[in-house]
ROVO-294469 format. One line per field, with one value per residue (C-alpha): residue in three letters; residue number from 1; x, y, z. Coordinates in Angstrom, 2 decimals, decimal comma, padded with zeros to 5 digits. Example, Ala and Ser with C-alpha at 12.3 -4.5 7.8 and 13.67 -1.06 7.14 Angstrom:
% residues 2
residu (ALA;SER) $
num (1;2) $
c1 (012,30;013,67) $
c2 (-004,50;-001,06) $
c3 (007,80;007,14) $
//
This chain:
% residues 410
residu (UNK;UNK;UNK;UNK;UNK;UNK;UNK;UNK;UNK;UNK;UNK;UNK;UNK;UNK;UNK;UNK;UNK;UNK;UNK;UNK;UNK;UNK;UNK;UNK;UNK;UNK;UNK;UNK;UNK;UNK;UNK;UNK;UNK;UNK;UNK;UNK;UNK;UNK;UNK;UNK;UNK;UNK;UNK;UNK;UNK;UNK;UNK;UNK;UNK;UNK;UNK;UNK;UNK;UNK;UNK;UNK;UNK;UNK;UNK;UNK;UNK;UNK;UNK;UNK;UNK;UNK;UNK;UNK;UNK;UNK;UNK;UNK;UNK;UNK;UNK;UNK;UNK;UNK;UNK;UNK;UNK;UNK;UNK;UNK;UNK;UNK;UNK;UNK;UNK;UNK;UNK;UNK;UNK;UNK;UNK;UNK;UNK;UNK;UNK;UNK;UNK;UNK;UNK;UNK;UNK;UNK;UNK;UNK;UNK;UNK;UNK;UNK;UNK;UNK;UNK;UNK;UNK;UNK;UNK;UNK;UNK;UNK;UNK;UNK;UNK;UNK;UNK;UNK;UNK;UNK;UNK;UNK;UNK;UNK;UNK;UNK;UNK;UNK;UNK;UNK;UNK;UNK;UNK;UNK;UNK;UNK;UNK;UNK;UNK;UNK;UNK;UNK;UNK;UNK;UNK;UNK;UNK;UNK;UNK;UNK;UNK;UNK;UNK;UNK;UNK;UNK;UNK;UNK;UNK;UNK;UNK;UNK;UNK;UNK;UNK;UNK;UNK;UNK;UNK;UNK;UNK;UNK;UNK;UNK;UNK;UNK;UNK;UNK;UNK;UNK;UNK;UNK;UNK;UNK;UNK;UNK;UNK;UNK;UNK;UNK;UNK;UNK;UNK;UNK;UNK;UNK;UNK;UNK;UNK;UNK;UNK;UNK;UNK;UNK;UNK;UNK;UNK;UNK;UNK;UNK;UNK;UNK;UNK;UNK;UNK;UNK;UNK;UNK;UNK;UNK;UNK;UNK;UNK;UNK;UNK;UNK;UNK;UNK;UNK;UNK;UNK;UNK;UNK;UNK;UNK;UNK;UNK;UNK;UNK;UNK;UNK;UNK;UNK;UNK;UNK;UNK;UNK;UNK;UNK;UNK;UNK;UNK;UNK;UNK;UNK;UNK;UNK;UNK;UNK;UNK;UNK;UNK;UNK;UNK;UNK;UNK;UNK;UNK;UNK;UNK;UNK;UNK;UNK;UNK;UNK;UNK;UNK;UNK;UNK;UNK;UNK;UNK;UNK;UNK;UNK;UNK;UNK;UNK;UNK;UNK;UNK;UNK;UNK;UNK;UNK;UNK;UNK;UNK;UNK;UNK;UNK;UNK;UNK;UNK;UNK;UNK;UNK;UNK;UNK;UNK;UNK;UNK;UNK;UNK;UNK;UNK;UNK;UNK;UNK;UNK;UNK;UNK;UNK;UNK;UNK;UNK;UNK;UNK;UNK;UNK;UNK;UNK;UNK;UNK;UNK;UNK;UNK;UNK;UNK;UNK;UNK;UNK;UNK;UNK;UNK;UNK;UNK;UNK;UNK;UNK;UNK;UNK;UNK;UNK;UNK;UNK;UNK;UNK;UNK;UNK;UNK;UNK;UNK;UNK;UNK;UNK;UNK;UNK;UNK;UNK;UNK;UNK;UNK;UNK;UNK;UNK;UNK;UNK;UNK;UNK;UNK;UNK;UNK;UNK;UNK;UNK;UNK;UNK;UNK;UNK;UNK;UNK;UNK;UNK;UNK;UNK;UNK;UNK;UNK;UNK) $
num (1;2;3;4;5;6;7;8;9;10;11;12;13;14;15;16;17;18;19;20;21;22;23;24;25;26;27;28;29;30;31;32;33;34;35;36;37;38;39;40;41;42;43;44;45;46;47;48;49;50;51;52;53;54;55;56;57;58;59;60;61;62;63;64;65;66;67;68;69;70;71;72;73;74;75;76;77;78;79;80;81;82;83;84;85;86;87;88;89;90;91;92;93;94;95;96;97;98;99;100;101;102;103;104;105;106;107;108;109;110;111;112;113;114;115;116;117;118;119;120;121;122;123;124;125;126;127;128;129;130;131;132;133;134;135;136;137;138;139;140;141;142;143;144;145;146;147;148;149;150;151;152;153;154;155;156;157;158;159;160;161;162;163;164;165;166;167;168;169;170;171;172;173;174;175;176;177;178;179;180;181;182;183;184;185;186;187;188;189;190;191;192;193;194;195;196;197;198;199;200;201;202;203;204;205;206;207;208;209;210;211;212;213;214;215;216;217;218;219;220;221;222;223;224;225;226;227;228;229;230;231;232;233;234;235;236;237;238;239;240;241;242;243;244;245;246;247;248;249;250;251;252;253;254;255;256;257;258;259;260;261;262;263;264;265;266;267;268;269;270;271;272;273;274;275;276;277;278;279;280;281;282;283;284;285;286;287;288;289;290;291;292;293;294;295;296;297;298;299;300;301;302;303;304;305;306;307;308;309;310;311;312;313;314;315;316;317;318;319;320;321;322;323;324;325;326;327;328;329;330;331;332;333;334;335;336;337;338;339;340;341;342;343;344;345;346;347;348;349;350;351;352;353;354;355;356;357;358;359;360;361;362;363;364;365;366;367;368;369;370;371;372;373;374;375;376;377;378;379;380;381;382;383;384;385;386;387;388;389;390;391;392;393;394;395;396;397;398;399;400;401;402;403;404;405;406;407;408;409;410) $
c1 (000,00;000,95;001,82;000,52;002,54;001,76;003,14;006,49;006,73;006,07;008,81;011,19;010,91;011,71;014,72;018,32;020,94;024,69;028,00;030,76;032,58;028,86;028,42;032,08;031,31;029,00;029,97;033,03;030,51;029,07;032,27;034,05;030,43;030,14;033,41;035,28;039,29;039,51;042,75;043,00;045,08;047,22;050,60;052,31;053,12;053,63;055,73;056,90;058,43;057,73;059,96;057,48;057,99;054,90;054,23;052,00;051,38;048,77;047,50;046,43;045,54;043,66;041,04;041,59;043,18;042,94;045,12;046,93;048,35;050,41;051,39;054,88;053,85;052,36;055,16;057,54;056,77;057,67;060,10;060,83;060,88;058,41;058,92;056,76;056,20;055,56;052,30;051,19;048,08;047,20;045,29;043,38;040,10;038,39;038,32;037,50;040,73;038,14;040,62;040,47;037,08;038,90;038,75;041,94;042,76;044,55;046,84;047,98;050,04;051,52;052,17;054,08;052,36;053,95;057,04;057,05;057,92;060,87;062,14;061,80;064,06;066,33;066,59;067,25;069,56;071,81;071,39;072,53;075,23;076,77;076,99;078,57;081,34;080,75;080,53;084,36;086,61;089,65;088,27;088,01;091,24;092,25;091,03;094,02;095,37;095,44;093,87;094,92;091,06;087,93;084,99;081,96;078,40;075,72;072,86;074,35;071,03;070,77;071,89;074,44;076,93;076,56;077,86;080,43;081,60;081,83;083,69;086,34;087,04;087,30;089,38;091,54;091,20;093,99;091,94;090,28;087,00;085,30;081,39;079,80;076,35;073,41;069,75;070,20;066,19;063,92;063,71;067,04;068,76;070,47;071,89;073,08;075,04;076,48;077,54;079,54;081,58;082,53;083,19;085,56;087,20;087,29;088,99;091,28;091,72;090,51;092,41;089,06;085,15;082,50;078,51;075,88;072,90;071,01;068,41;064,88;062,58;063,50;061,88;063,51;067,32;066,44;068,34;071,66;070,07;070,01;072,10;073,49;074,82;076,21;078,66;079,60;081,32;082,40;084,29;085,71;089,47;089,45;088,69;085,23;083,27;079,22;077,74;073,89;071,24;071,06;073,71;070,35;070,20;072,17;071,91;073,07;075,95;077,21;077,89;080,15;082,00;085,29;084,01;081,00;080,31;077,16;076,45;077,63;079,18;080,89;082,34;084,07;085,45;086,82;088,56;089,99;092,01;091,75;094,91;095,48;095,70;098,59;100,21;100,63;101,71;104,23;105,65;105,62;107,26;109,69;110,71;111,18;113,45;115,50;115,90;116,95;119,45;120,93;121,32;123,15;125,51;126,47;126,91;129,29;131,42;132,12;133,18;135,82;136,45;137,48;139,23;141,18;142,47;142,97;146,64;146,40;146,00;148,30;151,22;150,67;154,23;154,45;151,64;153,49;156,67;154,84;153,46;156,60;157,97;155,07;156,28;159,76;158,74;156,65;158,97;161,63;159,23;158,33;161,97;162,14;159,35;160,48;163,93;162,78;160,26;162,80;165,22;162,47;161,74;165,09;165,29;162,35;163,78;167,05;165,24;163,39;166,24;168,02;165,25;165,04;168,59;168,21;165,32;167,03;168,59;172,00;172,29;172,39;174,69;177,38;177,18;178,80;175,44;174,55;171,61;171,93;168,87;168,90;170,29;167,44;164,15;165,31;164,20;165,92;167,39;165,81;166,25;168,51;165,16;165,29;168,37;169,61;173,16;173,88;171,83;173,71;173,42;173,88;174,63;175,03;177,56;177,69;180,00;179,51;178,37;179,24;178,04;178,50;177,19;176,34;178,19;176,82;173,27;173,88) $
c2 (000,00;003,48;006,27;009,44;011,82;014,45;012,34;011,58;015,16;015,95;013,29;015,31;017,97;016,61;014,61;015,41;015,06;015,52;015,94;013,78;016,23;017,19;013,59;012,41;016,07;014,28;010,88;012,46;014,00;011,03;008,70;011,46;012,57;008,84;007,36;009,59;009,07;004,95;002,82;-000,02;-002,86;-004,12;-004,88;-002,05;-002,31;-000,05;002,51;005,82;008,72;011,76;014,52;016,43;014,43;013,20;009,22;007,33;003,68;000,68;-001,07;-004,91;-007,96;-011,28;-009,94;-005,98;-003,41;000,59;003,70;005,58;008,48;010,31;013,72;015,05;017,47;014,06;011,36;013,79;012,43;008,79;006,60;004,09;004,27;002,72;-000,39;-003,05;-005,89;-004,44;-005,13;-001,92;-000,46;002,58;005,76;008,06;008,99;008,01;010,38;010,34;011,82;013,74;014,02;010,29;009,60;006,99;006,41;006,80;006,57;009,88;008,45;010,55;007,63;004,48;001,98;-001,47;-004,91;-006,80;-004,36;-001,14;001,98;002,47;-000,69;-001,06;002,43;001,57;-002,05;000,09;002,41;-000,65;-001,77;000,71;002,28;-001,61;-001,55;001,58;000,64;002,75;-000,39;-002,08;-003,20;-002,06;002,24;001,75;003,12;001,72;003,72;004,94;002,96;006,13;009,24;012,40;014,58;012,71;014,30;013,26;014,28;013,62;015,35;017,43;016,40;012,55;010,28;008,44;012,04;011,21;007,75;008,51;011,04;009,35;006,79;008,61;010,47;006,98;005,23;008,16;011,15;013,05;012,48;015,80;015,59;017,96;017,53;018,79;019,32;018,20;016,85;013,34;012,56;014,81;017,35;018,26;016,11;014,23;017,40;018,93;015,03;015,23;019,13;018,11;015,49;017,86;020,47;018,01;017,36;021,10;021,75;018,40;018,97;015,38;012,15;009,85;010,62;008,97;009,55;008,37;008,02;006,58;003,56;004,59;003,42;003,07;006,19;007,78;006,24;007,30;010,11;007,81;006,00;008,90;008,86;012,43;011,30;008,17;009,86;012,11;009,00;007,90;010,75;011,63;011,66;011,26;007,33;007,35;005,22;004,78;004,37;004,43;002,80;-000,74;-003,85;-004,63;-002,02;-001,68;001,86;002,51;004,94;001,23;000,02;002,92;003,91;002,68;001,19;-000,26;-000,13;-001,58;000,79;004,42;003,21;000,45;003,04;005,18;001,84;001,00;004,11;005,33;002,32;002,03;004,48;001,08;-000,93;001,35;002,24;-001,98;-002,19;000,13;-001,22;-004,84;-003,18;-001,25;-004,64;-006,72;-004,17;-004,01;-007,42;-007,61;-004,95;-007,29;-009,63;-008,54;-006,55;-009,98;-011,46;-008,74;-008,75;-012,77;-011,74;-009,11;-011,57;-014,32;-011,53;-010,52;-014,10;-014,94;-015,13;-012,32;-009,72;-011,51;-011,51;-009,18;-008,72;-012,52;-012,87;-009,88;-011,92;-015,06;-012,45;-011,05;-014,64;-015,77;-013,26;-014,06;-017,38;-016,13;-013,96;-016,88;-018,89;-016,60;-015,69;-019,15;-019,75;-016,72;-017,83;-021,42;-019,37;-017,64;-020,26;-022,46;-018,98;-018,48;-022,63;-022,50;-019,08;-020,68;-024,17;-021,92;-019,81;-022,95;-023,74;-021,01;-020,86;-024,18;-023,20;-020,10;-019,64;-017,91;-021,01;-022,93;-020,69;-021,17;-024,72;-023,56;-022,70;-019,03;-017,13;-015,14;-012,44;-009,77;-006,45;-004,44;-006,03;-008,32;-011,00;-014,59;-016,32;-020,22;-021,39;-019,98;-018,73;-016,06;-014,41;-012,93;-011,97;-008,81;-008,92;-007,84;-010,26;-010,26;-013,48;-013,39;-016,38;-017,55;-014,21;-011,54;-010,88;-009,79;-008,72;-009,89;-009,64;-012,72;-013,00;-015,85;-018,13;-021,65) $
c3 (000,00;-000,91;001,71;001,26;-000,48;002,01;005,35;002,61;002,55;006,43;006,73;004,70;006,66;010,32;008,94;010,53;007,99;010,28;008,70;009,33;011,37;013,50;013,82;014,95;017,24;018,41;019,69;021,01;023,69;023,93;024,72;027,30;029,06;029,70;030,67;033,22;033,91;034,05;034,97;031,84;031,58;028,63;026,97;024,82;021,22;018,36;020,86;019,39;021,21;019,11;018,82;020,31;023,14;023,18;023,24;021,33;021,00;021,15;024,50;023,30;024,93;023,49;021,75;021,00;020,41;021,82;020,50;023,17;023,13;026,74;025,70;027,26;030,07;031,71;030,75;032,17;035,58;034,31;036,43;033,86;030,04;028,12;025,79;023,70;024,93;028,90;030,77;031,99;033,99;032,20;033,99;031,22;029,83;026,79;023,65;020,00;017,26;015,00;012,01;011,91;013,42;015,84;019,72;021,84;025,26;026,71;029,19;032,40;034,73;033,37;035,94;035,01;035,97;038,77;039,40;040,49;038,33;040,68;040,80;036,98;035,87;038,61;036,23;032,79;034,18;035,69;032,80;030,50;032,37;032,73;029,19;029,05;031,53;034,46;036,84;035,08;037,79;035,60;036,18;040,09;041,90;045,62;048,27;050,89;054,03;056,26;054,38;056,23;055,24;054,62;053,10;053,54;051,05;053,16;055,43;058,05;060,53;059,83;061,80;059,28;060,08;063,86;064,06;061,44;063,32;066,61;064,59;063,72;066,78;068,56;066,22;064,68;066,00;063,79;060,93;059,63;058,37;056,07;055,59;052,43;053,44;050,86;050,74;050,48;049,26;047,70;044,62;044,78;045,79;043,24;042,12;045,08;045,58;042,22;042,60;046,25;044,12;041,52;043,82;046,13;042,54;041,93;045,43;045,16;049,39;050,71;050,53;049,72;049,52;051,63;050,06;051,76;054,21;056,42;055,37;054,16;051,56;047,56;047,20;050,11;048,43;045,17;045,13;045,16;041,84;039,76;036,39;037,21;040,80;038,41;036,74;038,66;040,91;037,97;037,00;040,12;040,36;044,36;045,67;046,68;048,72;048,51;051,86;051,49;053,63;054,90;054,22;052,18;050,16;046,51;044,72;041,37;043,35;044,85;041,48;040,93;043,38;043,70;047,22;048,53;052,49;053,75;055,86;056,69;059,96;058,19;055,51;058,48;059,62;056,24;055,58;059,53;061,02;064,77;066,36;068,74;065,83;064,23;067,27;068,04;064,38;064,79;067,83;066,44;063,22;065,14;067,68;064,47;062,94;066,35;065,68;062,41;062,95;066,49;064,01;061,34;063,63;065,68;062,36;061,49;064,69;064,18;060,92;061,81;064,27;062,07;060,03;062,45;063,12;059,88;058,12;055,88;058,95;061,33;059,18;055,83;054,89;054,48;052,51;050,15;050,03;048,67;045,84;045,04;045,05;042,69;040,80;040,24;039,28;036,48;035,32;035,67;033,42;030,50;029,82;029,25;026,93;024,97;024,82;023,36;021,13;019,67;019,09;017,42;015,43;013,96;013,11;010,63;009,10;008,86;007,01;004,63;003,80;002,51;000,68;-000,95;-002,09;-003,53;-005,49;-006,48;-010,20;-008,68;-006,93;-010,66;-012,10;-009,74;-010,59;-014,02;-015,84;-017,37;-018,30;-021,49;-022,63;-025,46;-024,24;-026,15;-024,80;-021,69;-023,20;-021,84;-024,92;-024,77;-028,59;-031,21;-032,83;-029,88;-031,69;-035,04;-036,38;-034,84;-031,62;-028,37;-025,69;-022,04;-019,92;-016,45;-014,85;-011,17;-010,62;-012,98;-016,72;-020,27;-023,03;-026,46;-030,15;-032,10;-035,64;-036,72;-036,20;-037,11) $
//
């Protein structure tokens, strides 16, 4: 059946038509009127820190999934950093993105599932600074037997001070002690801690450095887990030892220092040796070397002793005698030697001189033979082809020469 034209038209006229924007508008009223500030559970994925600063990622579990986004002047107050894969419990409110048309939660606290937020950045920041080196046995330097000036970065009011103090003047009280007064929990506090180190650096006046406190809560220690307090131990050029709450307790600061005492009391202890203690050292010291030095000087007097029985001292002049008498006999003996040397010397020169004269040509010629050359070149005359008719010759006998011409070659 047919409707009326004129309800169609009265129809018309009542309809609504929304725009996207009016309608999205809309349902964004909707969604924040009805769900005020809500604490969700989930595990984060998709995480991106914007250069803004601001953070935005996905909260997930079995079955969905929910935008989130935690703008900067809220994450600011984080104690741990973010990362996919953690189970959180996220405070926010719901809210609609209008240039997308999509719901998102607007997150204002992040707490992580089954740790505390604490607990968890005081994890990352082990972590990281391990990898960086800061805890390497190989950078920490030996803290000294008996310093001469102690200083001390704690809380002037606590009790930690008090029983450090009353340490020292009962064990040592020579030591000099210089307290660098500074919050030790609190905002604050981990940068008045780092500014004493730097300034004990700065100063270079104390033998080692002693930080620390009493115990408390992590919250109340924090302070001594905070990166800037980190480094600065770590870049201090004077020993220094961390002292901070209970045996317990570990800080971030006991990882670096070049010392960890369990306690503050325990860190005065470690660093001022008991005056008794030193004095009985130095009087066991002191009898030992007494000792040693009894020793050695009865050891020398039976020496000269044994000296001054001996031969050599009784009678030196003898002992000379036998020298000069050793003497002699070497003397005696190498004239000797050189006498046969030199007989055996002139023997061979004598033996070779005769064979030499035998092998000699003078020695031939006096036998009755001649040698007879040509007077112009020198040239010894061997065969008759050596010589022409009219060539001067010169022949040399056993005594003597002469000179003669050829007249005839036959």
């Amino acid at each position: 059946m047919k409707r009326p034209f004129n309800d169609i038209l009265q129809e018309t006229k009542e309809k609504h038509v929304y725009t996207v924007s009016e309608l999205t508008r809309y349902i964004r009223q909707i969604i924040e009127s009805s769900f005020p500030n809500l604490w969700v559970e989930g595990e984060i994925s998709n995480f991106v820190l914007h250069s803004s600063g601001h953070m935005y990622f996905s909260l997930k579990d079995a079955g969905s999934v929910i935008q989130c986004a935690m703008f900067k002047r809220a994450n600011e107050r984080l104690k741990f950093k973010p990362k996919d894969g953690q189970k959180v419990i996220c405070l926010g409110k719901i809210s609609v993105y209008e240039p997308r048309g999509g719901y998102q939660l607007i997150i204002e606290e992040i707490e992580p599932k089954g740790i505390g937020a604490l607990q968890l950045q005081f994890q990352q920041l082990k972590e990281r600074l391990f990898k960086e080196g800061l805890f390497d046995q190989s950078h920490k330097v030996p803290i000294p037997h008996l310093p001469t000036k102690i200083g001390i970065v704690t809380s002037p009011t606590g009790a930690a001070i008090r029983d450090m103090l009353n340490i020292a003047r009962r064990r040592y009280s020579n030591v000099e002690i210089i307290i660098y007064p500074v919050r030790v929990q609190g905002d604050g506090a981990r940068d008045e801690i780092a500014l004493a180190i730097r300034d004990f650096n700065k100063l270079k006046n104390i033998d080692v450095m002693i930080i620390g406190r009493g115990g408390g809560s992590l919250e109340d220690l924090w302070a001594f887990n905070e990166e800037v307090v980190a480094r600065a131990i770590y870049d201090s050029e004077i020993p220094v030892i961390s002292a901070v709450g209970h045996e317990i307790d570990y800080t971030i600061a006991d990882f670096v220092a070049d010392l960890r005492a369990p306690t503050p009391s325990a860190a005065a202890e470690l660093v001022i040796p008991k005056k008794e203690d030193l004095v009985n050292s130095i009087k066991t010291n002191t009898s030992r070397l007494k000792n040693a030095l009894l020793n050695i000087l009865d050891l020398m007097t039976h020496r000269l002793a044994r000296l001054r029985e001996s031969y050599a001292l009784k009678q030196p002049l003898k002992r000379l005698e036998q020298y000069e008498q050793m003497i002699d006999d070497l003397g005696k003996d190498m004239s000797i030697r050189l006498e046969h040397l030199v007989k055996m010397r002139f023997e061979s020169l004598n033996l070779l001189t005769q064979k030499l004269e035998a092998l000699s040509p003078l020695s031939i010629l006096n036998r009755g033979y001649s040698i007879s050359s040509r007077l112009s070149d020198g040239r010894i005359i061997k065969s008759i082809v050596d010589i022409s008719a009219g060539d001067r010759i010169e022949t040399k006998l056993g005594k003597g020469k002469f000179i003669s011409k050829v007249e005839e070659v036959g």
